[in-house]
BAKE-860349 format. One line per field, with one value per residue (C-alpha): chain; x, y, z. Coordinates in pm, 1 decimal. Each point is the difference from the previous one (the first is absolute). Layout:
// BAKE-860349
ch <- c(A; ...)
c1 <- c(X; ...)
c2 <- c(Y; ...)
c3 <- c(Z; ...)
//
This chain:
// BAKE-860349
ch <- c(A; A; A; A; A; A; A; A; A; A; A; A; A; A; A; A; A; A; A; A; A; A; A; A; A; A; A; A; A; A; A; A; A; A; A; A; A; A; A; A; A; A; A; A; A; A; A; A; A; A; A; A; A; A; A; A; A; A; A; A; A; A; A; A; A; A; A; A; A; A; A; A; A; A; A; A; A; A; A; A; A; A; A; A; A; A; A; A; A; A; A; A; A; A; A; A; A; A; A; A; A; A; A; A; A; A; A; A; A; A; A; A; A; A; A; A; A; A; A; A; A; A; A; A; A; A; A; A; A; A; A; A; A; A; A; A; A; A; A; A; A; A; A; A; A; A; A; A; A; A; A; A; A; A; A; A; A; A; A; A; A; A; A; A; A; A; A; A; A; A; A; A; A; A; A; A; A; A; A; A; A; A; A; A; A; A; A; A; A; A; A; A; A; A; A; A; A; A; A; A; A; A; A; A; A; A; A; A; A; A; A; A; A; A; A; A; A; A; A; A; A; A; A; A; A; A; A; A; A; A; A; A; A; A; A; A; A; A; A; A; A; A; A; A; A; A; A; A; A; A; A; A; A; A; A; A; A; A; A; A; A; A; A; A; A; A; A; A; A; A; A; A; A; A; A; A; A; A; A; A; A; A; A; A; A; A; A; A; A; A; A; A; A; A; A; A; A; A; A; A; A; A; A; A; A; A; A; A; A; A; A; A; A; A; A; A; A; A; A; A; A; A; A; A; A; A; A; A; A; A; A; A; A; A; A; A; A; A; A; A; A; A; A; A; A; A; A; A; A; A; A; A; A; A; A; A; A; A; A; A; A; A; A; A; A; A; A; A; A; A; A; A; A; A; A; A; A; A; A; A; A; A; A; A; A; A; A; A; A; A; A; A; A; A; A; A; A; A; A; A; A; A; A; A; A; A; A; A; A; A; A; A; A; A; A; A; A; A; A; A; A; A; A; A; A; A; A; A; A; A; A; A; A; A; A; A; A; A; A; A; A; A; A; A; A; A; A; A; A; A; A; A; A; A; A; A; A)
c1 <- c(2249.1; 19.8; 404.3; -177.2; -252.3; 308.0; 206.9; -287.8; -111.4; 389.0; 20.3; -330.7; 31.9; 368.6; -133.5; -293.8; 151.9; 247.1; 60.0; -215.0; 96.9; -139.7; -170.2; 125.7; -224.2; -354.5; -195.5; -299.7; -207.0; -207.3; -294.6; -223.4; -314.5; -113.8; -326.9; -57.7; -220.3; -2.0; -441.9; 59.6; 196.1; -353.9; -239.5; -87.6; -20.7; 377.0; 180.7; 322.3; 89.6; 373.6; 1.5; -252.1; 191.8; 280.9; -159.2; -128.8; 391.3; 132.8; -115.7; -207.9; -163.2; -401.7; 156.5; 321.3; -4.3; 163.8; 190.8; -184.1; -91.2; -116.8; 172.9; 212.5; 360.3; 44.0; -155.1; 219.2; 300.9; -131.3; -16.6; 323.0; 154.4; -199.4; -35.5; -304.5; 34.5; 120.2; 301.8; 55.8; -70.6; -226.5; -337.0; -243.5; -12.2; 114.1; 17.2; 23.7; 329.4; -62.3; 316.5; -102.4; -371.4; -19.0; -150.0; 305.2; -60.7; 114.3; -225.8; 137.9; 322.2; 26.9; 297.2; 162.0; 223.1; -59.9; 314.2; -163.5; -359.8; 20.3; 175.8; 18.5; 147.8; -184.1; -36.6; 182.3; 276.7; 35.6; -5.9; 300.0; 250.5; -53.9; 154.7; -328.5; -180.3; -295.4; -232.9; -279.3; -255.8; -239.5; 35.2; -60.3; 233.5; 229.6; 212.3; 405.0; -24.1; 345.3; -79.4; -217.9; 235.7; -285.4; -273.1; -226.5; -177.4; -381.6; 56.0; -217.5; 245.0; 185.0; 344.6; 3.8; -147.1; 304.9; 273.4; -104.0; -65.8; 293.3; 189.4; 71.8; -349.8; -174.0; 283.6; -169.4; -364.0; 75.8; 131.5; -294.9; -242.8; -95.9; -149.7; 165.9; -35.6; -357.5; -35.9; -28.6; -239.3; -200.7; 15.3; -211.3; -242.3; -112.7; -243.0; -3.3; 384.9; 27.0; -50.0; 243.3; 223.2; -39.5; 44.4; 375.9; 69.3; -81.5; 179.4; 355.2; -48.1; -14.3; 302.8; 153.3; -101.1; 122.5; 353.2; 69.2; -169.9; 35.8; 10.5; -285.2; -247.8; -264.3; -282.0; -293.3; -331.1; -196.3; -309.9; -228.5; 74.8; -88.1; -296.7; -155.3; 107.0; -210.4; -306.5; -8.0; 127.0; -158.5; -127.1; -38.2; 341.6; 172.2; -117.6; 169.5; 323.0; 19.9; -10.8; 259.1; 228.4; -21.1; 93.6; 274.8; 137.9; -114.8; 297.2; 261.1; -94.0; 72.0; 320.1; 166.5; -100.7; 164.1; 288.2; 34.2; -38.2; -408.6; 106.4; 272.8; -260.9; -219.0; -285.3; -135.9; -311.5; -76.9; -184.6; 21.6; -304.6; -384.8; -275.7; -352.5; -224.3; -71.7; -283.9; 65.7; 303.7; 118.1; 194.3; 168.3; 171.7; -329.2; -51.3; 276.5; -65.3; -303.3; 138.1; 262.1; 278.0; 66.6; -60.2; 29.2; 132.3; 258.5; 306.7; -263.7; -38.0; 101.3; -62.3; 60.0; -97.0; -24.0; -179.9; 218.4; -245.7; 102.0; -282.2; -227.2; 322.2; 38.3; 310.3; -53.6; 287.8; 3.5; 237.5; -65.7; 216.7; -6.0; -371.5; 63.0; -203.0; -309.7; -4.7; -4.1; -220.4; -243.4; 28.4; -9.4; -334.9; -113.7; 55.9; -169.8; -310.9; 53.9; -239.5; 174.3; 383.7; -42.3; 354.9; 196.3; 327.7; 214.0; 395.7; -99.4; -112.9; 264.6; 192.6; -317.2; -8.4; 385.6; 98.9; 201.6; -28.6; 35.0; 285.0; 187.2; -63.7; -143.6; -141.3; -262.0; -334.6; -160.6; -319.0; -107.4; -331.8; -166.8; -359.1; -275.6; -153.2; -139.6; 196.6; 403.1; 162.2; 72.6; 275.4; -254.6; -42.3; -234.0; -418.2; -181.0; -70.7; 165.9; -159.8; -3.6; -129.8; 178.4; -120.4; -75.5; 196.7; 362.8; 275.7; 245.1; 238.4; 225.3; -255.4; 67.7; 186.1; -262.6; -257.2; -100.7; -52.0; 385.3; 146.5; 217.3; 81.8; 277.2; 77.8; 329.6; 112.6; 270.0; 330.2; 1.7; -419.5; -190.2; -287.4; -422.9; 172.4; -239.6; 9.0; -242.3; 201.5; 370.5; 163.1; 138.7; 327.1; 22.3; 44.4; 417.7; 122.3; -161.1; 124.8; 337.9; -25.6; -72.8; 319.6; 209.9; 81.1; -120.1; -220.5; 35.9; -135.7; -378.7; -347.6; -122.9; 123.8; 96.7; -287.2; 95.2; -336.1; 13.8; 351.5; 106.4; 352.2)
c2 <- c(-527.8; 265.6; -133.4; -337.1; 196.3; 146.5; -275.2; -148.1; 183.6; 33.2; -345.0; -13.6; 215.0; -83.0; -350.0; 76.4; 188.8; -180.4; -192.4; 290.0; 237.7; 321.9; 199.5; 383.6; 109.2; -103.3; 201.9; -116.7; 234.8; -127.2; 183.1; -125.3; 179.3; -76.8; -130.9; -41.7; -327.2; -284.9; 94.8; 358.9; -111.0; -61.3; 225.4; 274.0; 253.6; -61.5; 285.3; -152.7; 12.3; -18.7; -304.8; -187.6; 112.0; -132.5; -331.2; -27.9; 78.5; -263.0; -230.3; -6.3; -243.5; -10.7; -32.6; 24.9; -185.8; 165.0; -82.4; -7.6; 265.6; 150.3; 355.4; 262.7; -92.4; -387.9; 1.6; 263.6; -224.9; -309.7; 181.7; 69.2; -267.4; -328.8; -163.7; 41.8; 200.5; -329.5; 38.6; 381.3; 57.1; 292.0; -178.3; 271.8; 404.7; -110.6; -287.1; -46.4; -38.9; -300.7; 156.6; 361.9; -35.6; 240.9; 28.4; 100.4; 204.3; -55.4; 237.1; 295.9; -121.4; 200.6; -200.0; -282.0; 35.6; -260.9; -200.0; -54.5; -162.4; -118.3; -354.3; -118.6; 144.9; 228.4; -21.2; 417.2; -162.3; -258.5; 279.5; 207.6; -269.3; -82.4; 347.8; 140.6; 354.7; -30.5; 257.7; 4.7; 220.9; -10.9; -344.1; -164.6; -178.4; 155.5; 275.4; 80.0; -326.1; -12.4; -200.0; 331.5; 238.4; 261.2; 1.9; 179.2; -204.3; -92.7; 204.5; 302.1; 152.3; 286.9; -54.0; -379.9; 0.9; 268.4; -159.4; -336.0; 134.7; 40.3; 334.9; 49.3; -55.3; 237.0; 240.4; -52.2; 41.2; 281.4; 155.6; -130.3; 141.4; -309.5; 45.8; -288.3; 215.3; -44.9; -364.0; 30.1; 292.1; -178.4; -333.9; 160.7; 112.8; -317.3; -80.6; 346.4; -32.6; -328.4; 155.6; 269.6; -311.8; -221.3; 341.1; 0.9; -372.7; 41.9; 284.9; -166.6; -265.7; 161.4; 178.2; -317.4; -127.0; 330.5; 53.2; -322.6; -293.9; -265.6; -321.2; -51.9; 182.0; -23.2; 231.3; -4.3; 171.3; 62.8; 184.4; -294.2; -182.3; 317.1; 90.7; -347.0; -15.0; 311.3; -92.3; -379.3; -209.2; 189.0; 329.8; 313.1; 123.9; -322.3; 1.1; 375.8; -164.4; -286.9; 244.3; 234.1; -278.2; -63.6; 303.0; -20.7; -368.3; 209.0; 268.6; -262.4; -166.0; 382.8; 15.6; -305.9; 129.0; 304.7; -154.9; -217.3; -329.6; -112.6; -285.0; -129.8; 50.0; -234.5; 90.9; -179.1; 104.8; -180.2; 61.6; -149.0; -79.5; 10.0; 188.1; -88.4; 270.2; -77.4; 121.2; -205.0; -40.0; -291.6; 74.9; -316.6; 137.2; 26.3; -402.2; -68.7; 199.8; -190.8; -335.1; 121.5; 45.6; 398.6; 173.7; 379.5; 286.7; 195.0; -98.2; -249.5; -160.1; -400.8; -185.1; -362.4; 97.6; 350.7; 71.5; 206.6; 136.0; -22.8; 113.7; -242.5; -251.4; -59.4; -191.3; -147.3; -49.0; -179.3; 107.9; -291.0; -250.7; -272.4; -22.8; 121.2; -298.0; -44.6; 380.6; -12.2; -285.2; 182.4; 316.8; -163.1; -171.6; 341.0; 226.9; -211.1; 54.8; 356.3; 236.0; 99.6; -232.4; -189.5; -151.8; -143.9; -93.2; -265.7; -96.3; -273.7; 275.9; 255.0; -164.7; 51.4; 354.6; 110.6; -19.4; -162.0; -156.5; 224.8; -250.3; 105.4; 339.6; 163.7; 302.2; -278.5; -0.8; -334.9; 62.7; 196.9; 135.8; 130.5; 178.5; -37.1; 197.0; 315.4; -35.2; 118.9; -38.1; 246.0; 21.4; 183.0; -154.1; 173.3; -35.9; -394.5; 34.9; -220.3; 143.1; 344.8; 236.2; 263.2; 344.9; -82.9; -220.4; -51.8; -177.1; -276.4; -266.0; -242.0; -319.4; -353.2; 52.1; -241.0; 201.6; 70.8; 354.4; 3.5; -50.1; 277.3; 155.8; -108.0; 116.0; -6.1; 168.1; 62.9; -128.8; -387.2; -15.4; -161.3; 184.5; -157.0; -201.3; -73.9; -232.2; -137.7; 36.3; 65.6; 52.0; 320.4; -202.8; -75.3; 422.6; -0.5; -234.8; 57.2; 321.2; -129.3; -203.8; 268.8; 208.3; -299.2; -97.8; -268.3; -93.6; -367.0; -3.0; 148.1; -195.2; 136.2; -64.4; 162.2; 93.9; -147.8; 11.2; 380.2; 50.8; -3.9; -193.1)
c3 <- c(1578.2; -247.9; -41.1; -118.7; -237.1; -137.9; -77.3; -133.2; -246.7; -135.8; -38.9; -183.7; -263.1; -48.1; -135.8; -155.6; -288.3; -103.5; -386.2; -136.3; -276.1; 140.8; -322.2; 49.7; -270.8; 156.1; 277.0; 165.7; 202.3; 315.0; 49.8; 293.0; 23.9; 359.2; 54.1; -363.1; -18.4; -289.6; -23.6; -134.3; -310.0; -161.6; 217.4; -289.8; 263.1; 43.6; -215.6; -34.1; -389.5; 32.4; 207.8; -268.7; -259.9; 138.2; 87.4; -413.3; -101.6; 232.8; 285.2; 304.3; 249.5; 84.4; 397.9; 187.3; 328.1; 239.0; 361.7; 338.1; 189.1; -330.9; 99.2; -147.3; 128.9; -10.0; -318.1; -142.8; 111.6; -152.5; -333.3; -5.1; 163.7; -100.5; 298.0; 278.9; 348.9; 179.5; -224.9; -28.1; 347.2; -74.6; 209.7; -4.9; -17.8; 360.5; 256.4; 399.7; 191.9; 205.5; 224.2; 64.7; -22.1; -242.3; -372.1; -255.0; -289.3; -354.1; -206.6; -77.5; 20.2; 315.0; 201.1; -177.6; -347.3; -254.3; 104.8; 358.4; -143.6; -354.3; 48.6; -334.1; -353.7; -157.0; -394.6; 16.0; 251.9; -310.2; -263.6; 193.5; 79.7; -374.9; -94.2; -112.3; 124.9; 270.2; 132.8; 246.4; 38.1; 337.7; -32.6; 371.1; 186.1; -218.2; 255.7; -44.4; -232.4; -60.4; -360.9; -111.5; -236.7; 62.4; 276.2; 167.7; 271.6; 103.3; 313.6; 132.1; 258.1; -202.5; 180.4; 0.1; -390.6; -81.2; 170.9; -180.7; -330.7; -250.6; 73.1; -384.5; -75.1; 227.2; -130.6; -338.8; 89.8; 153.2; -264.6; -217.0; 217.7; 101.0; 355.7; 217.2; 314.3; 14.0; 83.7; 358.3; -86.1; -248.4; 216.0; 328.3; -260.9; -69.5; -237.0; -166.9; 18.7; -242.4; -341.4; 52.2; 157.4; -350.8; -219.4; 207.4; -6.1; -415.6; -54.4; 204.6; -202.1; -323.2; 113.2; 24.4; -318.2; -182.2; 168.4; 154.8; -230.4; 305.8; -128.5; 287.2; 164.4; 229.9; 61.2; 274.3; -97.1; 335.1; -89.5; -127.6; 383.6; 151.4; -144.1; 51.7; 357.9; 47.1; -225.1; -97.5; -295.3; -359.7; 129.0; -231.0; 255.1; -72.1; -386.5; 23.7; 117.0; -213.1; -314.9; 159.8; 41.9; -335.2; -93.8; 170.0; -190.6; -326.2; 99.1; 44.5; -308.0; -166.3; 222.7; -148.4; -354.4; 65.3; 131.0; -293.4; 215.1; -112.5; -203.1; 215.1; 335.8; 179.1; 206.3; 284.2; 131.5; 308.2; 322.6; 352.7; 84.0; -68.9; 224.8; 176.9; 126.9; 366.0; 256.2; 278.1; 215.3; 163.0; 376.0; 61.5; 272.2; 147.5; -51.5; 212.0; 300.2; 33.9; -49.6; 269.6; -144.6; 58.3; 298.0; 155.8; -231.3; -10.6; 220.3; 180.4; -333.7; 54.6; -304.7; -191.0; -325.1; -253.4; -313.7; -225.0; -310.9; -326.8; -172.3; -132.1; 154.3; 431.9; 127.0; 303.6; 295.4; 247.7; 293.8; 249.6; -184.3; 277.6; -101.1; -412.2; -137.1; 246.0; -57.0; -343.6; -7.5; 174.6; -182.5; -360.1; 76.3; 186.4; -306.5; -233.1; 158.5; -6.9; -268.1; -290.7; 49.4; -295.5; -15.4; 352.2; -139.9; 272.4; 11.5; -277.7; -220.0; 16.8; -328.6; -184.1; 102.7; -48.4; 355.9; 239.1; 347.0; 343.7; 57.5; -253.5; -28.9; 339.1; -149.0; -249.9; 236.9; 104.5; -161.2; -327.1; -100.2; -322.9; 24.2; -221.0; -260.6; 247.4; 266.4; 70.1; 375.3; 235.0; 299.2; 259.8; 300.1; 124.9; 93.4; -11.4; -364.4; -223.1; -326.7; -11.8; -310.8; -180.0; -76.4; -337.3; -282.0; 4.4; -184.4; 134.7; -125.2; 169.4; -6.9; -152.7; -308.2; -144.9; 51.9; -348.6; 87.6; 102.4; -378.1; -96.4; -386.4; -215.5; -284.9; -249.6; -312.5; -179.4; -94.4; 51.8; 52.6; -214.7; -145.6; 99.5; 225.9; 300.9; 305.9; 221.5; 313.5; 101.9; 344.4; 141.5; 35.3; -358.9; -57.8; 147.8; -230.3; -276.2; -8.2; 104.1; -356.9; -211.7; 145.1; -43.3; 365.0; 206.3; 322.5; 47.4; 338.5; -52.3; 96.5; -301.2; -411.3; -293.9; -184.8; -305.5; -216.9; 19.8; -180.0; -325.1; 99.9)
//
């Protein structure tokens, strides 16, 4: 399998930039600022100046819809690939191997390289067969990219983040003072660990910037997801965040003027999803042992069907396929009735929502849910409650990217933008190859467009 995810890829990006005349002289930096939802853009307790100012000096759009399960890693892949997870192959922040019976991770990056689970050409895969510089910068799904000139991966374990980080570059830092070796450190501290995590991520990338100029490069802010995880969506903690992370797109602004590359930059300022503040969670794994479908625990555990959580998202499997449909049948009109699912999404859905069919891609589920406002899933499977309280507000994404909590920022400026441009509503997919445009290379293959209105040719 991961010699077919290979081969690809390759052949992807191969095609996708071709007839373009790559423009050596432009940079565009990617900054997604996780968790960073379209509503704050005009919520006065927001301190974000740089990001407004940015938005008056060029373009921005009131909502950016983004792919389904509304979390961190498929999304991140979407923006800079243009197609939805059904096409990149990056499903969730993981899925459930039908085969081993087991659920696979894919956030942190902690066992496959990008090469094994990004299936289609990324808009930096574009930018390096085209001749031009690319750099990445805790940018997920990401690791020992071989199309990256410079990287340092989305990865918390310190060996597997060194070994897939660029030798040269971690050379540099270290000589810079630049603290790489705390990742892992600052990682296990978790909340309390994310500043000091963004104040790195900033400072490699205006590293980059200073010595390096990539032609491309892509940056992952994680303290605005963090603190809204812990607190809800527009608490004083995730109001603290919002305004550090500007801070830290106000420094990269300053880098490129110091490097003499402002008015030959473009900044994209997206996000990857929005946030709802939940006090109830939904244990649909709890559903189906009562409907008979799991039974036992442990290594007694026989079962037809799993929940896997994705947040304010559920897939659903089904493992008995001699009785897939009645199953699913059953289980479609079950979890409608269930407090709190507000979207059951079947097979004749899935295009809708970005996805594919089980039969064409085993690790797709055969059901997907999204929660409502209040409510986010949970994998226990444990107790008779199917609704269970928290301790106390929290934050979650991952529901129906049509939720209109769900939007996500966007904002560009720069060279090519427009200035007081706005739009009503884009797609995450339109973000790859519009950026591809501006650099002078090509992604013909994308479910989303060039977005045309925002550029100045």
């Amino acid at each position: 399998m991961k010699a077919l995810f290979v081969s690809l890829a390759l052949a992807g990006f191969l095609l996708a930039g071709l007839h373009a005349e790559p423009k050596s002289d432009r940079h565009v930096i990617l900054v997604s600022v996780d968790g960073l939802a379209s509503y704050y853009f005009d919520d006065p307790k927001a301190s974000m100046p740089t990001i407004r100012e940015l938005a008056a000096q060029g373009a921005r759009a009131k909502r950016m819809v983004c792919s389904y399960p509304t979390v961190t890693w498929p999304n991140h892949t979407t923006l800079v690939t243009g197609v939805h997870p059904g096409r990149h192959g990056v499903l969730g922040n993981n899925f459930f191997d039908r085969e081993t019976l087991k659920t696979v991770p894919l956030i942190p990056d902690p066992l496959f390289d990008k090469v094994e689970i990004v299936r289609s050409p990324t808009v930096y895969d574009v930018v390096h067969e085209a001749g031009l510089k690319t750099a990445g910068v805790c940018w997920p799904a990401s690791r020992n990219a071989p199309t990256l000139d410079w990287q340092v991966p989305d990865v918390f374990d310190q060996t597997i983040f060194e070994n897939a980080s660029t030798p040269s570059l971690l050379a540099e830092l270290k000589e810079n003072a630049i603290p790489y070796w705390k990742q892992n450190e600052w990682c296990k501290a978790g909340n309390s660990g994310k500043p000091m995590r963004d104040w790195m991520y900033t400072n490699i990338a205006k590293h980059l910037i200073t010595t390096h100029q990539p032609n491309f490069l892509a940056l992952h802010l994680v303290s605005v997801d963090a603190l809204e995880h812990a607190t809800g969506r527009q608490s004083e903690e995730a109001y603290w965040a919002v305004s550090d992370s500007d801070r830290c797109i106000r420094e990269l602004i300053d880098a490129t003027e110091q490097a003499g590359l402002k008015d030959s930059t473009t900044f994209f300022i997206c996000a990857d999803h929005g946030f709802i503040t939940y006090t109830k969670e939904i244990l649909p794994n709890v559903v189906l042992r009562q409907e008979g479908f799991r039974e036992g625990q442990g290594l007694k555990l026989k079962q037809q069907a799993y929940a896997l959580s994705q947040g304010g998202g559920c897939f659903i499997y089904i493992l008995d396929q001699e009785n897939r449909d009645a199953i699913r049948e059953k289980l479609a009109a079950r979890f409608a009735t269930v407090e709190g699912v507000e979207v059951v999404i079947g097979p004749d859905q899935f295009a809708k929502f970005g996805h594919r069919l089980p039969e064409v891609d085993p690790r797709e589920p055969d059901l997907m849910l999204g929660a409502a406002d209040g409510y986010s899933f949970s994998g226990k499977d444990d107790g008779d409650a199917i609704i269970t309280e928290t301790d106390g507000p929290k934050g979650s994404h991952g529901y129906s990217p049509f939720h209109p909590l769900m939007g996500a920022n966007f904002v560009a400026a720069g060279a090519g933008i427009k200035a007081g441009t706005t739009l009503d509503q884009i797609s995450n997919t339109d973000v790859a190859p519009t950026i591809a445009k501006l650099l002078g290379v090509e992604m013909n293959d994308t479910e989303g467009r060039v977005l045309t209105e925002i550029l100045t040719d």
